[in-house]
PASE-280155 format. One line per 3 residues: their letters; for each residue x, y, z of N, C-alpha, C, CB. Coordinates in steps of 0.02 Angstrom, whole numbers, plus 50000, padded with zeros to 5 digits. Glycine has a CB too. Example, Ala and Ser with C-alpha at 12.3 -4.5 7.8 and 13.67 -1.06 7.14 Angstrom:
<sites>
as = 50660 49716 50390 50615 49775 50390 50660 49835 50390 50565 49776 50452 | 50642 49888 50354 50684 49947 50357 50645 50002 50394 50704 49970 50286
</sites>
This chain:
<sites>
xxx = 49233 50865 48456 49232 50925 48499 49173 50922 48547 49229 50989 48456 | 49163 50939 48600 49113 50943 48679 49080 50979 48650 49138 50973 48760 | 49006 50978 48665 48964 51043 48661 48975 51065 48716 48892 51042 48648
xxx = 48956 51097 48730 48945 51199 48777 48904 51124 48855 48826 51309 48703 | 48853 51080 48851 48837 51057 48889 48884 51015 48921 48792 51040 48873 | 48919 50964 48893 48973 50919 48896 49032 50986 48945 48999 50885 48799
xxx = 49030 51039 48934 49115 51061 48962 49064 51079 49018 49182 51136 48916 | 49027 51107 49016 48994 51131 49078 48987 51084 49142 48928 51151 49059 | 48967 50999 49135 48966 50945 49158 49022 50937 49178 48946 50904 49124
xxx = 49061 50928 49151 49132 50924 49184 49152 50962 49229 49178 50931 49145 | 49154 51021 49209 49162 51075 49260 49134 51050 49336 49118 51144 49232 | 49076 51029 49320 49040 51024 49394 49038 50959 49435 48968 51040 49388
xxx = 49067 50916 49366 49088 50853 49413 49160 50876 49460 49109 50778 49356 | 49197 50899 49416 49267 50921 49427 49266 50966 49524 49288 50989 49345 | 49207 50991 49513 49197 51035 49564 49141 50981 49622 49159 51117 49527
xxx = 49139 50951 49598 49111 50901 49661 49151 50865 49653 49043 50864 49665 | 49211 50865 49629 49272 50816 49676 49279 50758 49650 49257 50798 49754 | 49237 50729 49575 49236 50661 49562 49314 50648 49536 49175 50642 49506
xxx = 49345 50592 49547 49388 50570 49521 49415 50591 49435 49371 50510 49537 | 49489 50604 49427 49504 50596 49332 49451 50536 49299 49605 50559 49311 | 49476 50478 49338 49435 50424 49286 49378 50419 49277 49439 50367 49294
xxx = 49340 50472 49351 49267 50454 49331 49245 50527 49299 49212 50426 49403 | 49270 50546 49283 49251 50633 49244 49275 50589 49184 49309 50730 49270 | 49324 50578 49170 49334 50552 49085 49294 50500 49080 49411 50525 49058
xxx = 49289 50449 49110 49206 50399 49096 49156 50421 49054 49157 50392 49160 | 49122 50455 49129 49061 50504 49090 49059 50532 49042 49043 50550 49113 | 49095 50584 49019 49116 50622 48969 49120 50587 48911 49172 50650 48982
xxx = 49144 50524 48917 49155 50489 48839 49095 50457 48837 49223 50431 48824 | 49060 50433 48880 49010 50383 48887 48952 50443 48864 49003 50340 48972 | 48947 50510 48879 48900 50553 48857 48902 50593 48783 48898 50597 48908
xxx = 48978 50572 48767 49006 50608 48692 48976 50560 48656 49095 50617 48671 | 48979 50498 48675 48986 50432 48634 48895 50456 48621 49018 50337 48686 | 48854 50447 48669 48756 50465 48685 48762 50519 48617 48721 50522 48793
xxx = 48786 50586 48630 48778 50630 48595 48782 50631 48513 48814 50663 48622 | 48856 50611 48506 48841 50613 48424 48817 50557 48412 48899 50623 48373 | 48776 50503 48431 48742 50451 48408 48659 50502 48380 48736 50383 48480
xxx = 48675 50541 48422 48578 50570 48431 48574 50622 48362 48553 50637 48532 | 48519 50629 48320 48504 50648 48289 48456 50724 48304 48491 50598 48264 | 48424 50707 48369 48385 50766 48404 48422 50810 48448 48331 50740 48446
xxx = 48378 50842 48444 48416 50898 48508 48406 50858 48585 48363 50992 48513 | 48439 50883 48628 48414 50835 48708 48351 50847 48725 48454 50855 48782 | 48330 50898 48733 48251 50916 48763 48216 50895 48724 48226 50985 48775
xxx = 48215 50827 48655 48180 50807 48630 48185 50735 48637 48179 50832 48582 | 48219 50727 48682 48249 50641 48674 48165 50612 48736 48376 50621 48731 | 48170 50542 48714 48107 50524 48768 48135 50446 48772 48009 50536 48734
xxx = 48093 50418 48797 48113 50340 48816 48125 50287 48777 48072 50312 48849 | 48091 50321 48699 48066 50302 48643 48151 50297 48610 48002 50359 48607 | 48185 50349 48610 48260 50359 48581 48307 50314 48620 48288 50439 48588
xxx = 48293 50348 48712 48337 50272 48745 48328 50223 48694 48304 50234 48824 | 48277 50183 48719 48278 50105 48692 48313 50063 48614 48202 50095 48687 | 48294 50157 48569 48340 50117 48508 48423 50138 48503 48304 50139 48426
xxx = 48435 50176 48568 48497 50188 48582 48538 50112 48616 48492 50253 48633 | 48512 50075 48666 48506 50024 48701 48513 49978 48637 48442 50022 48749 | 48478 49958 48593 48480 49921 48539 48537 49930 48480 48419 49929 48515
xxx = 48549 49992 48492 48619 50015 48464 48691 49985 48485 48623 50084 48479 | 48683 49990 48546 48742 49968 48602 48742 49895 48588 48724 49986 48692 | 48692 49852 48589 48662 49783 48579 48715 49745 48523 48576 49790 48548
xxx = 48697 49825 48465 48725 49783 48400 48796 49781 48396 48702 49812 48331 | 48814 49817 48471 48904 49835 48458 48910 49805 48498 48947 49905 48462 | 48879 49737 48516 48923 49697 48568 48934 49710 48606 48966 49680 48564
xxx = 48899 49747 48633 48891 49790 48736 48871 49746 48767 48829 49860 48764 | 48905 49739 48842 48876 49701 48884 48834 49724 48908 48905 49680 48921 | 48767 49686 48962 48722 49708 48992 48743 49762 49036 48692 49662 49020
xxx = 48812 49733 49082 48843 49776 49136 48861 49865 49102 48924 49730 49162 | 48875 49858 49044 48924 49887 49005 48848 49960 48990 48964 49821 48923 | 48806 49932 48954 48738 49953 48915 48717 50003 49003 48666 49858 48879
xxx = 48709 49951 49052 48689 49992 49111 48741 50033 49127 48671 49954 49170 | 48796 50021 49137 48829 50082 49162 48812 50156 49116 48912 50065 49161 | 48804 50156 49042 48775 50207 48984 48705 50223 48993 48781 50178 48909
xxx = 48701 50179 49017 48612 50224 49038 48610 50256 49100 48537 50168 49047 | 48659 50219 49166 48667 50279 49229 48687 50347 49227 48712 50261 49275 | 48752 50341 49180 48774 50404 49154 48741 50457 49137 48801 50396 49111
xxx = 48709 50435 49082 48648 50463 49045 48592 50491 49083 48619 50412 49006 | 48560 50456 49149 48517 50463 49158 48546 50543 49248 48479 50375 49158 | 48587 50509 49263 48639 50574 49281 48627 50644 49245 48716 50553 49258
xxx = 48668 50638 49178 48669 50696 49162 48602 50721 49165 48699 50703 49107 | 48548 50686 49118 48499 50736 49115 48467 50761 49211 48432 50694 49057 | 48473 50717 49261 48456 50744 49319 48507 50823 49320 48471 50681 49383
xxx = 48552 50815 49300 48619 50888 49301 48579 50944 49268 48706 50874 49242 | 48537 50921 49211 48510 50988 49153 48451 50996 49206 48481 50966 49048 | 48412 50966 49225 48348 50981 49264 48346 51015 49315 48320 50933 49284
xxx = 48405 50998 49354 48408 51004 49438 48444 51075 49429 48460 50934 49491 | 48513 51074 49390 48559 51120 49408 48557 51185 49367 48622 51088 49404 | 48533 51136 49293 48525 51197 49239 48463 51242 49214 48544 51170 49182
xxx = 48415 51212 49250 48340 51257 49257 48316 51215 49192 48343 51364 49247 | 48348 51167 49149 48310 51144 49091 48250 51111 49093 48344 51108 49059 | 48185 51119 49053 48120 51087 49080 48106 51029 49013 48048 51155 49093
xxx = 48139 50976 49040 48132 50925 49015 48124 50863 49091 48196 50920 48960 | 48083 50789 49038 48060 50745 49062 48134 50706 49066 47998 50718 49023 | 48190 50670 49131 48219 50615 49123 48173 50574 49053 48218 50578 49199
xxx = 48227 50542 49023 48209 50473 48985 48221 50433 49009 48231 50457 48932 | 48279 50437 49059 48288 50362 49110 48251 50356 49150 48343 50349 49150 | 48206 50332 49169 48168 50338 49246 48177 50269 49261 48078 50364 49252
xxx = 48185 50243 49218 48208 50169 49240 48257 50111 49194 48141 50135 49251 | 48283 50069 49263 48347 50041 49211 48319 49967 49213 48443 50050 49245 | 48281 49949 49147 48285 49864 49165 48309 49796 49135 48231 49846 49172
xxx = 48369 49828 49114 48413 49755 49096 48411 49731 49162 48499 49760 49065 | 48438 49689 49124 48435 49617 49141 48507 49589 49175 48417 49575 49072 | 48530 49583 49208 48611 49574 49229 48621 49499 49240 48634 49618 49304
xxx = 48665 49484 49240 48710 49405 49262 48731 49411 49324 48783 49383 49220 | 48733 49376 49371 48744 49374 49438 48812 49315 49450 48667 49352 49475 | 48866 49329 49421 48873 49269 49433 48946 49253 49474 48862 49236 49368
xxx = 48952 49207 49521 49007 49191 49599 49061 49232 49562 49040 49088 49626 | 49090 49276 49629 49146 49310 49600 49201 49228 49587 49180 49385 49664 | 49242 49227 49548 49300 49194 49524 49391 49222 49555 49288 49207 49439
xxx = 49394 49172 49629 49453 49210 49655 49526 49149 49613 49447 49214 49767 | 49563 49172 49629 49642 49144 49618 49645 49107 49670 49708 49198 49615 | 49675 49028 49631 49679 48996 49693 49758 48996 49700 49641 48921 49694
xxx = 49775 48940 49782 49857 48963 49784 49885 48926 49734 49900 48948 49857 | 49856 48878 49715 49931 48836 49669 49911 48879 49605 49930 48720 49650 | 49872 48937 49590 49890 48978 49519 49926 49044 49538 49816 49000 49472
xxx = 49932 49067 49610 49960 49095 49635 50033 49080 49660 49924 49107 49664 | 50041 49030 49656 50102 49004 49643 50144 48993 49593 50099 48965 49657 | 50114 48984 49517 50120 48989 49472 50165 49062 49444 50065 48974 49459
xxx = 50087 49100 49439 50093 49163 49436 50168 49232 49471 50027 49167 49466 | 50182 49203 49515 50243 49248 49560 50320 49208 49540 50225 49240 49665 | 50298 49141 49535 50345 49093 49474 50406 49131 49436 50290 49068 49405
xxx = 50340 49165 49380 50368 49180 49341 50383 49256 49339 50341 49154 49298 | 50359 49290 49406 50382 49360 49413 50457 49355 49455 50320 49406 49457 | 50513 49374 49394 50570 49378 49421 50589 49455 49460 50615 49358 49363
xxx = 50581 49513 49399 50592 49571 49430 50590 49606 49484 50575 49592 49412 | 50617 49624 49506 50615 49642 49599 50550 49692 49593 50704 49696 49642 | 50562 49742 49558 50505 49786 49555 50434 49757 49541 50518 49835 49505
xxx = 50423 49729 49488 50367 49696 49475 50351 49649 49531 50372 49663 49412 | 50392 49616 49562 50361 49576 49614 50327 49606 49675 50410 49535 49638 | 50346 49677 49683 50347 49703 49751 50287 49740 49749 50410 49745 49771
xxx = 50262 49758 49691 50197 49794 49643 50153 49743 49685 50194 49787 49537 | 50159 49699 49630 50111 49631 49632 50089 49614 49706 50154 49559 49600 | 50144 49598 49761 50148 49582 49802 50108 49633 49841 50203 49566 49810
xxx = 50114 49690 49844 50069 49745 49869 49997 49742 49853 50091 49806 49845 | 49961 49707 49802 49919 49712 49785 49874 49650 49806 49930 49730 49730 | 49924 49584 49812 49898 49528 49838 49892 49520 49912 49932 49479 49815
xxx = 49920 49561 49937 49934 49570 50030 49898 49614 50070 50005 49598 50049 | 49897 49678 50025 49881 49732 50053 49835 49750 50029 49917 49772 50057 | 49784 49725 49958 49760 49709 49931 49735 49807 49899 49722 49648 49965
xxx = 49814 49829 49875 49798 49902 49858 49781 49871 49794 49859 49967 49862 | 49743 49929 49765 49746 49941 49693 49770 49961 49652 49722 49956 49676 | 49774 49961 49576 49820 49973 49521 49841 50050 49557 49780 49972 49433
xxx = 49812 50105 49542 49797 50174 49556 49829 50201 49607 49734 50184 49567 | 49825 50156 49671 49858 50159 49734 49920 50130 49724 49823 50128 49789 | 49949 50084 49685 50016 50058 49674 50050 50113 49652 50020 50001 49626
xxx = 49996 50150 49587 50056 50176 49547 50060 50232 49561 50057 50172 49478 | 50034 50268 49611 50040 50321 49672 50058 50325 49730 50001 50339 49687 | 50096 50291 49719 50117 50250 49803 50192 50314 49805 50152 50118 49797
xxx = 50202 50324 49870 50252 50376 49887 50286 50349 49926 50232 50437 49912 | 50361 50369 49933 50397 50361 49980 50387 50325 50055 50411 50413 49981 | 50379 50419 50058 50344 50434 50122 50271 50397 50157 50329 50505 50112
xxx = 50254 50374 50113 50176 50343 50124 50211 50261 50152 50112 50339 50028 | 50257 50250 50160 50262 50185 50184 50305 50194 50250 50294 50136 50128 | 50280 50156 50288 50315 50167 50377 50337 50070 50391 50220 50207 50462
xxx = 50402 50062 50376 50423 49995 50375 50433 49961 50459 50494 49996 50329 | 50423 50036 50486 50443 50002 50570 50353 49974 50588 50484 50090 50650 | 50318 50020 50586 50246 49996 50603 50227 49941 50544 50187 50066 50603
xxx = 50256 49927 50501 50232 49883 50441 50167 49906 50426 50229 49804 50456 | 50175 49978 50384 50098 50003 50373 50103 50037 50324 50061 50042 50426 | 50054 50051 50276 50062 50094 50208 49984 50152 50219 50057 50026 50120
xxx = 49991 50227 50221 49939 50259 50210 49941 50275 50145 49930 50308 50250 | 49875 50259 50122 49846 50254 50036 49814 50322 50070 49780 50170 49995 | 49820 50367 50000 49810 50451 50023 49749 50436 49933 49920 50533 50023
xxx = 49703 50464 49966 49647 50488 49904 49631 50407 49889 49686 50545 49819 | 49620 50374 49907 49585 50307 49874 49541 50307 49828 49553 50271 49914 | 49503 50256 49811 49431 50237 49784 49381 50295 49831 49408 50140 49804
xxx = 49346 50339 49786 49305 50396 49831 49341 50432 49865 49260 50373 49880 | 49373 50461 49829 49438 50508 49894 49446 50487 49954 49422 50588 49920 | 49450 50455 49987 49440 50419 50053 49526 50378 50063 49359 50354 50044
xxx = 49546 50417 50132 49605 50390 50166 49610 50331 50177 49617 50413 50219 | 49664 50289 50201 49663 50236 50237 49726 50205 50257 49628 50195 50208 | 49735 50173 50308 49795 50142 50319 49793 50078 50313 49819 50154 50375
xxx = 49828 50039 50257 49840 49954 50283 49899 49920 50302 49824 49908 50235 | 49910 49870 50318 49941 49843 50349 49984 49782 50306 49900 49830 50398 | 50046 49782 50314 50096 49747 50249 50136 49675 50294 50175 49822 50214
xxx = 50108 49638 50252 50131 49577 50289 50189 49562 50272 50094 49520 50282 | 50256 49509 50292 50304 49520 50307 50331 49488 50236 50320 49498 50374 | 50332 49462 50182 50316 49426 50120 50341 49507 50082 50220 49387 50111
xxx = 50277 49554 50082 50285 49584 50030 50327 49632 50043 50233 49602 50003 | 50325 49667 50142 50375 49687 50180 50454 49676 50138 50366 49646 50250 | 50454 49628 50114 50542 49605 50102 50541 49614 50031 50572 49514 50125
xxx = 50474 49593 49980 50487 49637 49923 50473 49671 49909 50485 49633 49886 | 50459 49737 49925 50450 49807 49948 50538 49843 49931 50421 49804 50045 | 50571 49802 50006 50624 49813 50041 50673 49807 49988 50631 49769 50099
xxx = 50662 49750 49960 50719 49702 49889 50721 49754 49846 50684 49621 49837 | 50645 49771 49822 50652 49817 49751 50708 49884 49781 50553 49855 49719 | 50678 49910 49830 50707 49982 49853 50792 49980 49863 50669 50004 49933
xxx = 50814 49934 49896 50880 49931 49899 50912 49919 49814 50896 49869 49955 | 50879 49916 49777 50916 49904 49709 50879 49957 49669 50911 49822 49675 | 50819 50013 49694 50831 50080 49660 50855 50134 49680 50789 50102 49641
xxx = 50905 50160 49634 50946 50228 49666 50908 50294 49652 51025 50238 49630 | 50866 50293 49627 50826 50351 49609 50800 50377 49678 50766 50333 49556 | 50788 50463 49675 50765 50504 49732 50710 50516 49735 50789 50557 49741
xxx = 50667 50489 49686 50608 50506 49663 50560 50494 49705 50595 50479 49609 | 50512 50528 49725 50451 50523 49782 50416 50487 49746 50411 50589 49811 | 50400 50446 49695 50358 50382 49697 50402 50337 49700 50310 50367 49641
xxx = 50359 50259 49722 50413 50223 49744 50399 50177 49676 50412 50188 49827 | 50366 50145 49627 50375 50132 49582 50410 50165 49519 50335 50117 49581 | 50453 50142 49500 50462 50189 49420 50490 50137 49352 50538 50262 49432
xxx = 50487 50204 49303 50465 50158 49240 50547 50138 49229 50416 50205 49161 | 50583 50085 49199 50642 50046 49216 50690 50055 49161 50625 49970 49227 | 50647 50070 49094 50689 50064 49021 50633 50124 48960 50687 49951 48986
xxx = 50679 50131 48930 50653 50186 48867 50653 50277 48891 50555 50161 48846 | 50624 50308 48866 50625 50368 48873 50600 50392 48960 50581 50392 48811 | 50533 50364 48978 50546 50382 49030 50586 50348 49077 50501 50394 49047
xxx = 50617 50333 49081 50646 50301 49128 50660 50349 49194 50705 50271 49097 | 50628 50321 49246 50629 50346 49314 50579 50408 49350 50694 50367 49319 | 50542 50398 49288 50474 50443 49294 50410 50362 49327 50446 50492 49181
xxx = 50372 50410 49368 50340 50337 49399 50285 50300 49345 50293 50355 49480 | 50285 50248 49371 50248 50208 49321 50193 50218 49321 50251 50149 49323 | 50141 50223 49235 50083 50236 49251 50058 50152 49259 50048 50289 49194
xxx = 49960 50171 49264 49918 50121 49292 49921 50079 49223 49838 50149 49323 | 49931 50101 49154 49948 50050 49116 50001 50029 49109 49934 50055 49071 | 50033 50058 49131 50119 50026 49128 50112 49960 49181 50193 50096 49166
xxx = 50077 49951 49243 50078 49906 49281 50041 49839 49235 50046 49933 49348 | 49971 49867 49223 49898 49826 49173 49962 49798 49126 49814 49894 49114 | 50005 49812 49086 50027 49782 49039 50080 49737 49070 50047 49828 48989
xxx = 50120 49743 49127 50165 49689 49148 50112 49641 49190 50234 49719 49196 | 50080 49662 49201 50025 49585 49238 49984 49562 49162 49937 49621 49322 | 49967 49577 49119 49958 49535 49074 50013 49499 49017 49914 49566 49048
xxx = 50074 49511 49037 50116 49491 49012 50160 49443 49062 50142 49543 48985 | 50142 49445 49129 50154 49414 49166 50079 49338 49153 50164 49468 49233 | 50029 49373 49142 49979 49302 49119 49990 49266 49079 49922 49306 49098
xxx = 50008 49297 49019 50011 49255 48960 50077 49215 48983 50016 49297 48883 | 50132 49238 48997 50194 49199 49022 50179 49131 49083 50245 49262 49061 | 50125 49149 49126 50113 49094 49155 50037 49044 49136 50118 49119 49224
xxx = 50012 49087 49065 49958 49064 49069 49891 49054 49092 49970 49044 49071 | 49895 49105 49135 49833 49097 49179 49795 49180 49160 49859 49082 49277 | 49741 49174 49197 49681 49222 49180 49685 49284 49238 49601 49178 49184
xxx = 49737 49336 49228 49738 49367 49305 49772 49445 49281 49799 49311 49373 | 49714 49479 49309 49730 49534 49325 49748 49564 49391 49693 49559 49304 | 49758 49625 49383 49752 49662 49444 49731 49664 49498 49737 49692 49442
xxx = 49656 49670 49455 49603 49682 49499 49556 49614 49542 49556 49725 49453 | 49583 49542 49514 49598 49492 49535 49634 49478 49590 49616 49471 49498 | 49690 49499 49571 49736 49478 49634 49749 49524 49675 49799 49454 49621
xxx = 49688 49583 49687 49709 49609 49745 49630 49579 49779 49734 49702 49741 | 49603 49543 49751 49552 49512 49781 49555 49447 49816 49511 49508 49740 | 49621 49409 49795 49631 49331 49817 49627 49347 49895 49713 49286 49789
xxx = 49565 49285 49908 49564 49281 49979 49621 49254 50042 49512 49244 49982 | 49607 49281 50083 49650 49291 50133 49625 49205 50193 49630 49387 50169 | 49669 49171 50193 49641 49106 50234 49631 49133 50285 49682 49044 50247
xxx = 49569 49089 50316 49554 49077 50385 49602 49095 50451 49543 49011 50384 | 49584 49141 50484 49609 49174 50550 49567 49147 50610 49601 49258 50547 | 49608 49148 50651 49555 49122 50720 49563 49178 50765 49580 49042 50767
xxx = 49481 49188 50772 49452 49263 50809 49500 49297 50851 49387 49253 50860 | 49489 49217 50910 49541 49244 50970 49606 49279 50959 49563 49187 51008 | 49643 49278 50895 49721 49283 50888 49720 49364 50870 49761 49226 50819
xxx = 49641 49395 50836 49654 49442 50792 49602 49496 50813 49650 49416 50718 | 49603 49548 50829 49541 49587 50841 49535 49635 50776 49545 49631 50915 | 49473 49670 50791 49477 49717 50722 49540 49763 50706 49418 49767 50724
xxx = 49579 49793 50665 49619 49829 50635 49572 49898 50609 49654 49783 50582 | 49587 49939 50639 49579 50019 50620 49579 50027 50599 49593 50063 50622 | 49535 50074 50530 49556 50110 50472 49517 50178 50481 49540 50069 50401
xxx = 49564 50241 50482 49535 50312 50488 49505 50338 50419 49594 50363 50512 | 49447 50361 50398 49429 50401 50334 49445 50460 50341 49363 50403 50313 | 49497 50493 50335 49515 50568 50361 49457 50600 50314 49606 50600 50343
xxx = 49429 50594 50254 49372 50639 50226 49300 50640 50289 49345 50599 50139 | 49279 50580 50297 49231 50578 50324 49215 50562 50398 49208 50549 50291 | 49306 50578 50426 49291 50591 50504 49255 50532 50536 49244 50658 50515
xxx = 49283 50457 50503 49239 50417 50527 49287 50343 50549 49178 50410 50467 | 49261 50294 50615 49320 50234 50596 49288 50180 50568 49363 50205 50660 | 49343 50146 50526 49296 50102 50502 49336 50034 50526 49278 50112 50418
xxx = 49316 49987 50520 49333 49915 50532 49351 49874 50471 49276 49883 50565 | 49393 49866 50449 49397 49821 50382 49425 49739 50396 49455 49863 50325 | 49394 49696 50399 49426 49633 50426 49476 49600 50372 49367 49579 50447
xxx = 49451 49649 50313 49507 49573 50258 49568 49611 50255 49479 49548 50149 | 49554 49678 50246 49653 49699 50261 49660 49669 50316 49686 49789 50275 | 49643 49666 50379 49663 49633 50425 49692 49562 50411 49617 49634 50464
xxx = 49632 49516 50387 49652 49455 50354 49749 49437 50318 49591 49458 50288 | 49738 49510 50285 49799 49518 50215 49861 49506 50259 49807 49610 50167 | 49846 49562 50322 49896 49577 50356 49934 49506 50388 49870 49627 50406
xxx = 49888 49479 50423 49894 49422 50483 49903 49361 50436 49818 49414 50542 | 49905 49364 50401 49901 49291 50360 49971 49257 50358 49874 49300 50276 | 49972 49185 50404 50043 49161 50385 50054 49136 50320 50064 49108 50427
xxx = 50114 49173 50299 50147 49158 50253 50190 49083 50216 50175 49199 50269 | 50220 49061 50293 50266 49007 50263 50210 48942 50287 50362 49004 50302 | 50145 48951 50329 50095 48902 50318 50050 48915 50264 50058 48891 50373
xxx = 50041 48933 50239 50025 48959 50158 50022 48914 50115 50073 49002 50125 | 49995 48874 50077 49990 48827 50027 50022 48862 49978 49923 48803 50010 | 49993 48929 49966 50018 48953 49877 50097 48940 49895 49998 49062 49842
xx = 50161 48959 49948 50196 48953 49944 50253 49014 49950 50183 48922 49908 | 50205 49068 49941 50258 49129 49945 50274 49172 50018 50230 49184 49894
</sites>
């Protein structure tokens, strides 16, 4: 059960607009702080961090993992100080693990070739394909609307992104057709354009684990090491300047334009000169 501080926190993340996932984060990441602690909060000091930190240690926390629980942490208590009149000292004043730095790890084409191989399903391909092109995310896949796709401009507006933040990208002609494939073979009226295919829900849209579990079942089937959040990262080959200028993207929150060159990249990228093959 939340203490009285925990619902209150929420409340006010909720009311500054943070995302479901990042209000349930926190919340567990601060439930998890809480019943570990033996003291009350206005007694905690730097002294408790550290054998909290050593706690995390013994449960096989990563460094990344250990820091994200101490940002949290060190959050809330700025929330009791700033917002709640509480007169206590932060215990976080500082974070100094230690982190790994190490080359992001992209998909190359002949595992990307592999990988789409063995994706037969029209739907699943057209997911996937959205994510490797257009380089949306799980979240944005499995929120994806109808209406949010304009097949004459070859363009998709992603509504509420990463940071509530708008955007339009641009669908290259590859995923254009499996997009197109899946849709002509669903009869459903349903304003999302993914949906779930077999069992009870059927034709209710798919959630973000419903996707996480057919791309890791799509790995193990091809063997390879690939998520999501991978392959909406595989780089986009080499463009030549002259052919391509920047591509637009509006932030309708923040009234601002921005320039994004790798959707651009996603967009412009020939397909049938393509090594991966698709």
């Amino acid at each position: 059960m939340e203490t009285t501080e925990l619902v209150q926190y929420r409340r006010t993340l909720k009311r500054k607009n943070y995302s479901v996932h990042t209000v349930k984060n926190y919340v567990n990441i601060l439930d998890h702080f809480m019943r570990w602690l033996t003291i009350p909060l206005s007694k905690v000091t730097r002294k408790e961090i550290g054998v909290y930190v050593d706690h995390l240690l013994r449960k096989r926390r990563t460094p990344k993992t250990i820091t994200c629980h101490l940002q949290t942490i060190r959050l809330f208590f700025d929330y009791l100080m700033n917002e709640e009149g509480r007169k206590m000292i932060n215990p976080v004043t500082r974070i100094s693990l230690r982190l790994p730095k190490p080359l992001p790890r992209h998909l190359k084409d002949d595992q990307v070739t592999r990988l789409f191989a063995v994706i037969t399903d029209v739907r699943d391909r057209a997911m996937f394909m959205l994510m490797l092109r257009c380089g949306l995310r799980v979240e944005e896949v499995a929120h994806l609307t109808v209406d949010a796709v304009e097949y004459g401009r070859r363009q998709i507006f992603v509504s509420s992104g990463k940071g509530a933040k708008d955007r339009v990208v641009y669908v290259s002609e590859d995923a254009r057709s499996a997009l197109l494939a899946y849709l002509a073979k669903r009869s459903s009226k349903a304003k999302g354009v993914f949906l779930v295919q077999k069992g009870l829900m059927r034709g209710n849209p798919i959630s973000v684990r419903g996707i996480q579990k057919r791309i890791e079942y799509y790995a193990r089937k091809s063997g390879l090491n690939v998520s999501c959040h991978r392959l909406r990262h595989y780089p986009a080959s080499p463009i030549m300047p002259h052919k391509v200028g920047a591509v637009v993207f509006f932030q309708a929150n923040t009234s601002k334009l921005v320039f994004d060159m790798r959707h651009n990249q996603r967009f412009f990228r020939k397909d049938k000169s393509s090594s991966s093959g698709l």
